[in-house]
C-alpha positions as CSV (number, residue, x, y, z in Angstrom):
1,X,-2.0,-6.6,9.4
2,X,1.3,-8.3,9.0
3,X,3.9,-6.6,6.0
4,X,3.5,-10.1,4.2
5,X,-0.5,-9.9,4.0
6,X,-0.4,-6.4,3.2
7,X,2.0,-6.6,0.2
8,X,-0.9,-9.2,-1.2
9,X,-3.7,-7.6,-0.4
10,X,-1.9,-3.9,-2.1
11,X,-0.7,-5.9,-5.4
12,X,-4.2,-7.4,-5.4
13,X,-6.8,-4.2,-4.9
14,X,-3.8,-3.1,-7.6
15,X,-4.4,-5.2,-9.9
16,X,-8.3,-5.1,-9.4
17,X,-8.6,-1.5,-9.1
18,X,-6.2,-0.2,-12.0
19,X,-5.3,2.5,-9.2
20,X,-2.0,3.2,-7.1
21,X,-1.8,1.6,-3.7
22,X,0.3,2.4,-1.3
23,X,1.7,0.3,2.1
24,X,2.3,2.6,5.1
25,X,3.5,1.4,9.0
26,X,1.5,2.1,11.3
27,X,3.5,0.6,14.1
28,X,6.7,-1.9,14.1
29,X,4.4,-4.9,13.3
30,X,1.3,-3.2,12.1
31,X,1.1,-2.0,8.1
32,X,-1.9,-0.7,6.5
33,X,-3.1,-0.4,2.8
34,X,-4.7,2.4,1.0
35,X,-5.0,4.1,-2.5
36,X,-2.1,6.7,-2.7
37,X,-4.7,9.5,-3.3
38,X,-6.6,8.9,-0.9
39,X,-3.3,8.4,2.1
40,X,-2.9,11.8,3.3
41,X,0.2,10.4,6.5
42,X,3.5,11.0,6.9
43,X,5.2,10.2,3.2
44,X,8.1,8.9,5.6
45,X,6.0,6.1,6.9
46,X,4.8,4.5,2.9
47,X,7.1,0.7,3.0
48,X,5.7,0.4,-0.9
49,X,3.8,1.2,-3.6
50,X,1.9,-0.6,-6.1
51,X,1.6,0.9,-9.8
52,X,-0.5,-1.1,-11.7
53,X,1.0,1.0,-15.2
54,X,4.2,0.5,-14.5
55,X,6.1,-2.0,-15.9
């Protein structure tokens, strides 16, 4: 998925979920979205990271 659908669909299942989210590349264009405990990548590749307890 594009960066700019990712970054709404990670501050949503944020939100929702009360859980960490995480945005990773997966290729130039190509981002993907996942709960940081469950991403096990390459920590080099997260573009963001949603907290829903931080302020």
């Amino acid at each position: 998925m594009s960066l700019s659908v990712a970054q709404l669909f990670g501050l949503n299942m944020a939100r929702t979920m009360m859980s960490c989210i995480v945005i990773f590349r997966i290729t130039d264009k190509l981002f993907g979205v996942a709960e940081a405990r469950e991403y096990d990548g390459d920590p080099a590749a997260i573009v963001r990271e949603y907290d829903p307890f931080e302020r």
